[in-house]
N, C-alpha and C positions, 0 to 999 in steps of 0.2 A: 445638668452636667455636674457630675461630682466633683468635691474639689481633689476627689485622687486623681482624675482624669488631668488637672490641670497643673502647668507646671508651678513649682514655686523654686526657690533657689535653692532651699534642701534637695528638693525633688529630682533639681538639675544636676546637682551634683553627683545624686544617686548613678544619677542617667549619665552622668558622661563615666563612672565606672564601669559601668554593667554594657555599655557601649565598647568599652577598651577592650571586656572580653569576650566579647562576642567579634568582633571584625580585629583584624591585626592592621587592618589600613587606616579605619579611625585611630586607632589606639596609634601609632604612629604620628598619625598628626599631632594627638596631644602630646606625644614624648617630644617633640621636635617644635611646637610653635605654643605648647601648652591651652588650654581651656579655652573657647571662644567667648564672647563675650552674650548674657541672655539677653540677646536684643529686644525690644520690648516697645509698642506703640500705644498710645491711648485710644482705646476703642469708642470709636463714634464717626462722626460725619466727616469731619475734617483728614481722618486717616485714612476711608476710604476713597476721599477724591485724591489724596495724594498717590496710592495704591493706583488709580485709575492713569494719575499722569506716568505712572512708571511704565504701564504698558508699552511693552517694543523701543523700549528709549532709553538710555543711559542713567543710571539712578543720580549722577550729575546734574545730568540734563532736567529731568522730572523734580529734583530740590529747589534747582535755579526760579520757575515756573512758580512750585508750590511756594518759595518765599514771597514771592513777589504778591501774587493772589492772597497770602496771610500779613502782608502791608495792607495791601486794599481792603479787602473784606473782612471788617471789624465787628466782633469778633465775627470767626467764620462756623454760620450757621445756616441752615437749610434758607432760612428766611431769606437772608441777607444776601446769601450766593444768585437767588432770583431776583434779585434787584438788579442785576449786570447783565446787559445783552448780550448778544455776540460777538457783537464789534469791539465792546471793552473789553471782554474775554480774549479776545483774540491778538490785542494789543498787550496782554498781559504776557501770552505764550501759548493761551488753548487752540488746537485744532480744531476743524469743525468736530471731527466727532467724540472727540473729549468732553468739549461744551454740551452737545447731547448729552453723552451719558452723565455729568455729571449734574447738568439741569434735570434727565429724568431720575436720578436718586434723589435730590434736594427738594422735587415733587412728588414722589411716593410719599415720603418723611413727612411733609406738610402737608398731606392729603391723610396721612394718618394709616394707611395703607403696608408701611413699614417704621417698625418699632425698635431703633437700634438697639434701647436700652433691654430690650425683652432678651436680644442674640444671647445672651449671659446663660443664661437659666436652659438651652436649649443643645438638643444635640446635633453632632454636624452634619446628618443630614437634612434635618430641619432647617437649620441654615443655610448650607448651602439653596433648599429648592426655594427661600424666602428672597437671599440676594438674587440669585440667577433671573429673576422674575423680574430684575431690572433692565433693562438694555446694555449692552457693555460690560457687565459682569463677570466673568466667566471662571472658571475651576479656578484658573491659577488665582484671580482678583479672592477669591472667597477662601483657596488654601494659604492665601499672606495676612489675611487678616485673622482665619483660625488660628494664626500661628505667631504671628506677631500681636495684636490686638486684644484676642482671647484667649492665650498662652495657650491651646488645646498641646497635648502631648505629645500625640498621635498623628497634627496635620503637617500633610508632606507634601507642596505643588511638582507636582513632578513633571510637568512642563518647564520649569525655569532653567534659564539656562547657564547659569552660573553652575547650579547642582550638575546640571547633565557635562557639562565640561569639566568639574570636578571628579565627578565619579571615573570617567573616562579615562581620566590621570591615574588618578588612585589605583583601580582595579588595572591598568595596564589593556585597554582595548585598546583595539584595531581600529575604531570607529565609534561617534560618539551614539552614546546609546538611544534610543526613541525611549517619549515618555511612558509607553509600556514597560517597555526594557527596567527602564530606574525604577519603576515601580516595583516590579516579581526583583531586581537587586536590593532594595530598601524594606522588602518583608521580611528579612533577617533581624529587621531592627525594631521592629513592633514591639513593643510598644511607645518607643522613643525616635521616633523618626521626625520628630521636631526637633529634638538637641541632635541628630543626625544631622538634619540639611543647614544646624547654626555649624556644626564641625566643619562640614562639606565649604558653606560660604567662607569659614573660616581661613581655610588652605585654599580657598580660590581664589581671595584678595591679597594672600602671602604670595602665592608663587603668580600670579599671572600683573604684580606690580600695582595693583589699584590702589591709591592714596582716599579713593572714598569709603565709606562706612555704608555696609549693607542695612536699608531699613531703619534709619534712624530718624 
């Protein structure tokens, strides 16, 4: 991965102009709620299991969870996370199948079978087919960590549903669009559809009243 491909703050900057003039809807948000902020995660184990709690659930709800798991499991490493069965897990906040998936990523890792620290160096589809080989992974889990985690540029989950009720607003549809739809809408924005979907989350915590922080 080149480091043009990835963002850096210059980079962002560039990208939320070259954003303003291409779309008149982006470019509105920033005259109106100004620059979002480059949300940014530390890439490794601990951000994916969080990523994993967020599935289908309130990013409240999934911080609540993931705090309490990062009291218990000191630090939280592949190792350390298979020291807790499922009944500790489950007293913490995990689901049963939360506890799966995030028992089989913390056993890839320690089996040596996945190598988080290599994601860096690799391109996203290499990545993506590396995570997806885990159970519980899936497009959206591997487009939040290209993009929050790996700063990629270019990664856009276009299942999420903040973006797709975002876009919805913005563009003025009838109906919120399927993640096809967001995708052929968000090919306008190649190669910045990373600082697209942080604008999009941006204007979707402004106008729909959310007091929390997307991804933090």
């Amino acid at each position: 991965m080149s480091e043009l491909e990835l963002l850096t703050p210059a980079s962002f900057k560039d990208a939320l102009t070259v954003l303003a003039n291409l779309d008149n809807d982006l470019a509105r948000v920033l005259e109106t709620l100004g620059p979002p902020p480059m949300w940014k995660r530390e890439a490794g184990f601990a951000t994916l299991v969080k990523i994993i709690l967020e599935q289908q659930v309130s990013l409240a709800a999934a911080k609540a969870v993931f705090n309490r798991l990062s009291e218990i499991v000191k630090p939280l490493t592949p190792e350390n996370f298979l020291t807790f069965d499922d009944s500790q897990l489950r007293l913490i906040g995990f689901s049963r199948q939360k506890s799966l998936y995030c028992r089989g990523l913390a056993e890839s890792i320690v089996k040596g079978e996945l190598d988080l620290g290599n994601l860096a160096a690799m391109d996203d589809n290499v990545i993506r087919s590396q995570l997806k080989r885990i159970k519980g992974i899936g497009d959206w889990t591997v487009d939040i960590y290209l993009l929050m985690a790996l700063q990629h540029r270019d990664a856009f989950p276009r299942g999420d549903l903040g973006l797709i009720i975002a876009a919805q607003q913005l563009k003025g549809l009838a109906t919120r669009p399927t993640p096809i739809q967001l995708e052929a809408i968000a090919e306008n924005w190649r190669p910045w559809r990373a600082v697209a979907a942080r604008i999009l989350w941006h204007y979707y915590l402004n106008t729909q009243g959310k007091t929390i922080t997307v991804y933090q």
